[in-house]
N, C-alpha and C positions, 0 to 999 in steps of 0.2 A: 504494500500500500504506500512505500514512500515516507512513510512517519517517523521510521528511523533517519534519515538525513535531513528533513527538517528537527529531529531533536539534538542530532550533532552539531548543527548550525547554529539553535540555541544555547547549546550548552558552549560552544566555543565562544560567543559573544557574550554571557556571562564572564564568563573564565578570566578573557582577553583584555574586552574594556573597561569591565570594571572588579578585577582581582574576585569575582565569588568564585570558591569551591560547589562541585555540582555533582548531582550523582545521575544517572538514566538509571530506568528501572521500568522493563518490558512489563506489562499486565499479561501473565503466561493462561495459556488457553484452559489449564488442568485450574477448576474451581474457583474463577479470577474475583467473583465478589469479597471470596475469604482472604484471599492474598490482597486483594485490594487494602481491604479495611484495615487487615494485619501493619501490611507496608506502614499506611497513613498514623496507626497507633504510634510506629515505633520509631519514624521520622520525629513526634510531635514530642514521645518520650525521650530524645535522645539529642535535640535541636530545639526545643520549645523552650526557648526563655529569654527573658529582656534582651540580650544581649545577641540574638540572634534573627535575620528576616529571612522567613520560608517560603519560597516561591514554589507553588505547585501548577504546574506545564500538563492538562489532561488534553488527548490527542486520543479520537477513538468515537466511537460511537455507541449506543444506548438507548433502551426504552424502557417501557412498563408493560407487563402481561395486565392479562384480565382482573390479577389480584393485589395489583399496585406494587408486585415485587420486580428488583433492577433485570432488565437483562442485557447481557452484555453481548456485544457483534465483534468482531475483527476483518 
């Protein structure tokens, strides 16, 4: 789909102009809601506090079924 080289684009424009450390981190196809939310936990646990600004880059698509739960496309 191309979303990996515009994430290397961003993360190098990060990096470059204005010195942030970055991470990429694919949403993988095995159970991505769980891994999602996981990821987003331990960014927040691990990154989250005064002293740090968290940019989250979501690239992807998505809906809702009939039961108003996420589902996720690639």
């Amino acid at each position: 789909m191309g979303v990996e080289y515009e994430l290397d684009d961003l993360a190098a424009t990060f990096k470059e102009s204005y010195g942030f450390d970055t991470e990429t981190w694919l949403i993988p196809n095995h159970q991505p809601h769980l891994a999602l939310m996981r990821k987003a936990f331990e960014m927040v646990q691990n990154f989250g506090n005064v002293d740090n600004l968290l940019i989250v880059y979501y690239a992807g698509h998505g809906g809702m079924n009939s039961s108003r739960q996420p589902l996720w496309t690639w």
